[in-house]
BAGUTOR-510421 format. One record per atom (N, C-alpha, C): residue number from 1; residue in one letter; atom name; x, y, z. Coordinates in nm, 3 decimals, always signed. Example, Ala and Ser with C-alpha at 12.3 -4.5 7.8 and 13.67 -1.06 7.14 Angstrom:
REM residues 2
    n  res  atom     east    north       up
    1    a     N   +1.319   -0.569   +0.780
    1    a    CA   +1.230   -0.450   +0.780
    1    a     C   +1.320   -0.330   +0.780
    2    s     N   +1.285   -0.225   +0.708
    2    s    CA   +1.367   -0.106   +0.714
    2    s     C   +1.290   +0.003   +0.787
***
This chain:
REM residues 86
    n  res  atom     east    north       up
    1    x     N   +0.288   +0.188   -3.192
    1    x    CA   +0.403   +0.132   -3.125
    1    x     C   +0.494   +0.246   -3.081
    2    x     N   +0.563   +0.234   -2.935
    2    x    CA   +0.673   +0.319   -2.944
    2    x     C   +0.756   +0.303   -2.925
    3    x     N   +0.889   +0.419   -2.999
    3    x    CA   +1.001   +0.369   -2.950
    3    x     C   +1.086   +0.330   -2.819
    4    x     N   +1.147   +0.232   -2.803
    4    x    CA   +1.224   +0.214   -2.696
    4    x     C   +1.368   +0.224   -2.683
    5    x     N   +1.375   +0.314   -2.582
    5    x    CA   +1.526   +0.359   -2.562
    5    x     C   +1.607   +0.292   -2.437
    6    x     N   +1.710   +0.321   -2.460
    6    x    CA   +1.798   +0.242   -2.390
    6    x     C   +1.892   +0.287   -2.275
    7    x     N   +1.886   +0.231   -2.166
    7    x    CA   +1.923   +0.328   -2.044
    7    x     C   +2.055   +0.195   -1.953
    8    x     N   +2.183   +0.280   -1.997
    8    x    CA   +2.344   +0.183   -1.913
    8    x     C   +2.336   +0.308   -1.771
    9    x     N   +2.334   +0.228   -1.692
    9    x    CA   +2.375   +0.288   -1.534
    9    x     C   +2.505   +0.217   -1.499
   10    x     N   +2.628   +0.344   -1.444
   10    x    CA   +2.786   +0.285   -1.430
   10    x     C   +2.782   +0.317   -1.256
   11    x     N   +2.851   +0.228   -1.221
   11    x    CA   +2.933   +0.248   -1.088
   11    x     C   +2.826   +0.206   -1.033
   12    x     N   +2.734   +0.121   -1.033
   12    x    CA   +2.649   +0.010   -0.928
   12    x     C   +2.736   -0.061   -0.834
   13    x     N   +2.690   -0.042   -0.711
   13    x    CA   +2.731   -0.095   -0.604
   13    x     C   +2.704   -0.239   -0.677
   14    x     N   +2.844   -0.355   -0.605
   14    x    CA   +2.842   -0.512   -0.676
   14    x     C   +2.718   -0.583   -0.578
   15    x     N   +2.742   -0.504   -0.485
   15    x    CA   +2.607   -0.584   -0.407
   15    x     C   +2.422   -0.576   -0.489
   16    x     N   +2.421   -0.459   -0.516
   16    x    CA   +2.308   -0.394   -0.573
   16    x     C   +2.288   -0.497   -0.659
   17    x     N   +2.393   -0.512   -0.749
   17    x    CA   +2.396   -0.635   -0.897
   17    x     C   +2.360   -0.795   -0.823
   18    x     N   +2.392   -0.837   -0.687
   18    x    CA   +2.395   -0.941   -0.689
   18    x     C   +2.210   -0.949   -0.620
   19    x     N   +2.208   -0.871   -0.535
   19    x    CA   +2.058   -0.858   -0.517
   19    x     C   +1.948   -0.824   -0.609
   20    x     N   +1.986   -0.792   -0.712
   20    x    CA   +1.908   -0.774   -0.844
   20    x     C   +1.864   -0.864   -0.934
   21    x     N   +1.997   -0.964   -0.953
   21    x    CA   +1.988   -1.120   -0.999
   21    x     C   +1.912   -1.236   -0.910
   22    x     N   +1.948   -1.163   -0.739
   22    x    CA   +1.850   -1.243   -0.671
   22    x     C   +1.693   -1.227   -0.687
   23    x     N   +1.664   -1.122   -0.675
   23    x    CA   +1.523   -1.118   -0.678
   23    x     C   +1.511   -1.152   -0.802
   24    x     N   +1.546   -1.093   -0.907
   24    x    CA   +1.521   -1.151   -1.065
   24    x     C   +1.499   -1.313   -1.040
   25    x     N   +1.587   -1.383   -1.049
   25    x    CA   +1.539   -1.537   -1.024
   25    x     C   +1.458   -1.600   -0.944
   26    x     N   +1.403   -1.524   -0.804
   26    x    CA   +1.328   -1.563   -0.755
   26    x     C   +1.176   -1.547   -0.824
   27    x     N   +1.172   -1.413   -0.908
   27    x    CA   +1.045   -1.393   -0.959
   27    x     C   +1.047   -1.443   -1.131
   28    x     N   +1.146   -1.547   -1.131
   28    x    CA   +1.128   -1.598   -1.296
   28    x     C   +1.154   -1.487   -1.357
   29    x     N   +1.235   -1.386   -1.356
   29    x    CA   +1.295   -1.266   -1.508
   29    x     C   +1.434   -1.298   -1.477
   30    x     N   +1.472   -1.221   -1.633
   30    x    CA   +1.606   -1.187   -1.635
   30    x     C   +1.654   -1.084   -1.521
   31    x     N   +1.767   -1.054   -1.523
   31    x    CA   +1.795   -0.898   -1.415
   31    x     C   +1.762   -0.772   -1.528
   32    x     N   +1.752   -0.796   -1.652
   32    x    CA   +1.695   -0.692   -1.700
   32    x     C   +1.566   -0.673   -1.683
   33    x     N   +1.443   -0.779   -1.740
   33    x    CA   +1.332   -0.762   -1.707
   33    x     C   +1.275   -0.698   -1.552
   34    x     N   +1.414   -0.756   -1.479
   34    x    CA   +1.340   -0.728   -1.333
   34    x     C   +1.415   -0.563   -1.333
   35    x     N   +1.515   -0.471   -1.347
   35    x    CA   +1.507   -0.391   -1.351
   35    x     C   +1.437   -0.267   -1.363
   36    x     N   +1.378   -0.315   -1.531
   36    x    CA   +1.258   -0.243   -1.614
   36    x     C   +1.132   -0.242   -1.521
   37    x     N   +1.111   -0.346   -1.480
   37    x    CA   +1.002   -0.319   -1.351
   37    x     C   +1.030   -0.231   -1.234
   38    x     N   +1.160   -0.252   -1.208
   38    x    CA   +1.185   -0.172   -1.045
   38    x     C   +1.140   -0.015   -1.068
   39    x     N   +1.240   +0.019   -1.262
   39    x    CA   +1.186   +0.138   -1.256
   39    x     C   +1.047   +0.201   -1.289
   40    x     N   +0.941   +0.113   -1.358
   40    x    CA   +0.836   +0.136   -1.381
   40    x     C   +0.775   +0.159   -1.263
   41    x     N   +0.758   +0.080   -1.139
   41    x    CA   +0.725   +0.066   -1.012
   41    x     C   +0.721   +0.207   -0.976
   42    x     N   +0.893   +0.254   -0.990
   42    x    CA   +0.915   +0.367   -0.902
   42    x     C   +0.906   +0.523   -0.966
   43    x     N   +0.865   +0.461   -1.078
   43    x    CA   +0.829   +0.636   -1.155
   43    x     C   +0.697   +0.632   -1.190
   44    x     N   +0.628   +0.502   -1.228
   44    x    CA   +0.450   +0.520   -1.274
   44    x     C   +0.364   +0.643   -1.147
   45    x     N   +0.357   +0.741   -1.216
   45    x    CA   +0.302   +0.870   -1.130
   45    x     C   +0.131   +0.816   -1.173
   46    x     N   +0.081   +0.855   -1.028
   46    x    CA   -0.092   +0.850   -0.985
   46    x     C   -0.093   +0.735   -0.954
   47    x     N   +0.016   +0.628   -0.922
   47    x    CA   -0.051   +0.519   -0.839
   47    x     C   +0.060   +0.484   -0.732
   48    x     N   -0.033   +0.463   -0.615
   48    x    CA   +0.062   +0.404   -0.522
   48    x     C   +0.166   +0.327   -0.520
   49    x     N   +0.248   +0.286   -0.443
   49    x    CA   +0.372   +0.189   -0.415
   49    x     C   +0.264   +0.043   -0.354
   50    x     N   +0.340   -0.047   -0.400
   50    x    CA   +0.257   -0.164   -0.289
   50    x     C   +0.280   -0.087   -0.183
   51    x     N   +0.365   -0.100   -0.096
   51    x    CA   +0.403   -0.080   +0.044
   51    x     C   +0.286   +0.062   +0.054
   52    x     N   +0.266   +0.148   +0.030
   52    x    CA   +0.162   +0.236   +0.013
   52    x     C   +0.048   +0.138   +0.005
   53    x     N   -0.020   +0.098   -0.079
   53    x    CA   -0.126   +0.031   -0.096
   53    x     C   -0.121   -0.087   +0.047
   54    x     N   -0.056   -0.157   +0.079
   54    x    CA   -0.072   -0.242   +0.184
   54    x     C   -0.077   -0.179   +0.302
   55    x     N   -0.002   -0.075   +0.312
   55    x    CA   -0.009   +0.021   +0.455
   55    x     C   -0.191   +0.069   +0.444
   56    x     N   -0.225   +0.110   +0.349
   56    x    CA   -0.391   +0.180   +0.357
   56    x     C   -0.482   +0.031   +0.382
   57    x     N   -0.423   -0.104   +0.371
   57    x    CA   -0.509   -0.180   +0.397
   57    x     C   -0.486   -0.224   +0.543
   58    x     N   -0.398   -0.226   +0.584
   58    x    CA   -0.371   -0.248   +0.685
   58    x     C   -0.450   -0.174   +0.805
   59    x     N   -0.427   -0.052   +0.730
   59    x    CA   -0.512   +0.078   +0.770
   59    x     C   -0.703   +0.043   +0.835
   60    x     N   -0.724   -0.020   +0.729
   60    x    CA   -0.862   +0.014   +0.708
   60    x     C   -0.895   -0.118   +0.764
   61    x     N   -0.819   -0.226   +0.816
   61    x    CA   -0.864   -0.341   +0.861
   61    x     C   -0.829   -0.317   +1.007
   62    x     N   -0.770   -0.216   +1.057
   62    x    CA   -0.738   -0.250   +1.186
   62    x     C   -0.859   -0.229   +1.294
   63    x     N   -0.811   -0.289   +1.408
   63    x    CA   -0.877   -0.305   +1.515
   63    x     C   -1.014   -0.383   +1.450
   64    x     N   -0.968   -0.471   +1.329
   64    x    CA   -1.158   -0.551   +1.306
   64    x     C   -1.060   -0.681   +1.387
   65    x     N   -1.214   -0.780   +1.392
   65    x    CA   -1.154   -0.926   +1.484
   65    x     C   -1.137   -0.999   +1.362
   66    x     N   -1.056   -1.084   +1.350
   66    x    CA   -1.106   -1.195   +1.223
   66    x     C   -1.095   -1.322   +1.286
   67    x     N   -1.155   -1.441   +1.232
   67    x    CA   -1.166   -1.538   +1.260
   67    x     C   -1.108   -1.616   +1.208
   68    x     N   -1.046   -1.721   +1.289
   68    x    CA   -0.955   -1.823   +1.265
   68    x     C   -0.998   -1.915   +1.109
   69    x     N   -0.899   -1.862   +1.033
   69    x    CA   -0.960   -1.947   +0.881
   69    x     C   -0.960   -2.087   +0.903
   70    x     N   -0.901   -2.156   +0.992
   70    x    CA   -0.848   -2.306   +0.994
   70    x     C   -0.981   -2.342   +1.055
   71    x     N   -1.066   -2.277   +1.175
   71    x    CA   -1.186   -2.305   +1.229
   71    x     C   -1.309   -2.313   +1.065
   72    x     N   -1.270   -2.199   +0.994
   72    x    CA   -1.389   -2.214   +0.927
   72    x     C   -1.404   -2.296   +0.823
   73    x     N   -1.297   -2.342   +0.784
   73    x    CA   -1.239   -2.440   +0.686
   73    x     C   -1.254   -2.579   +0.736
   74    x     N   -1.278   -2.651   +0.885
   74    x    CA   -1.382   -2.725   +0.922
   74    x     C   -1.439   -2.690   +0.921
   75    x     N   -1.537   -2.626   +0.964
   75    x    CA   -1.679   -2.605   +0.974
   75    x     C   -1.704   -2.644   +0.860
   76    x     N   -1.666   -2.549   +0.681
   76    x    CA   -1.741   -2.603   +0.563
   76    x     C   -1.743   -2.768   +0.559
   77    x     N   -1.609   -2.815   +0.585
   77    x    CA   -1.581   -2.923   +0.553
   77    x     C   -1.644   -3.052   +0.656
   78    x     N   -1.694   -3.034   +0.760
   78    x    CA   -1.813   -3.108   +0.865
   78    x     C   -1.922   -3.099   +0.741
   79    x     N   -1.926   -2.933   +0.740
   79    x    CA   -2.110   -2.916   +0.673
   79    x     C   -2.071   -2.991   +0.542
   80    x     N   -2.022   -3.019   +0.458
   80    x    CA   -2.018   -3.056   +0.344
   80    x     C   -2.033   -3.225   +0.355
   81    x     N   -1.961   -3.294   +0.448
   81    x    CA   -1.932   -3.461   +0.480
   81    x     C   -2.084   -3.479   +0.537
   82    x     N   -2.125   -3.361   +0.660
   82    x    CA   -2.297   -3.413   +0.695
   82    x     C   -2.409   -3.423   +0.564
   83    x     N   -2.368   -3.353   +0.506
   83    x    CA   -2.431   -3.321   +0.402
   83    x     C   -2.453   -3.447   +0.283
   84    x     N   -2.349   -3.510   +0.279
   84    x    CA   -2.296   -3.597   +0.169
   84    x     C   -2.362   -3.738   +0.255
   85    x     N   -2.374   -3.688   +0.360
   85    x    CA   -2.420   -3.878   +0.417
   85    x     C   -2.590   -3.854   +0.492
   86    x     N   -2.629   -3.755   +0.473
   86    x    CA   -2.743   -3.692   +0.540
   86    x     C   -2.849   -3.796   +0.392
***
């Protein structure tokens, strides 16, 4: 187990605090829990940022075609109903 220490930050912008509680409640934490994440996020060294990680996917998908999911999502769902009365 290790110890855990304890970290007060003074003179936060009031906005900072109210956007902190926002996202906190949107993602179900306290504003502490969601803190402890912001900084884990932004100091865990050897791994990317999302925004890093989504930019390299973005990356690596571009210029492919994709196909309309709503088309293929009938299609299963024809093949599955022909199927069921076939």
């Amino acid at each position: 187990m290790c110890a855990m220490a304890q970290l007060l930050v003074r003179k936060v912008d009031e906005d900072l605090v109210i956007r902190l509680k926002q996202r906190a409640a949107r993602a179900g934490r306290s504003a502490e829990a969601e803190h402890r994440l912001i900084l884990e996020e932004a100091l865990r060294s050897g791994r990317p940022s999302f925004l890093e990680r989504a930019r390299r996917h973005r990356e690596a998908l571009r210029g492919r075609v994709h196909s309309d999911s709503a088309e293929l999502i009938r299609e299963d769902r024809d093949r599955d109903y022909d199927n069921e009365w076939s």
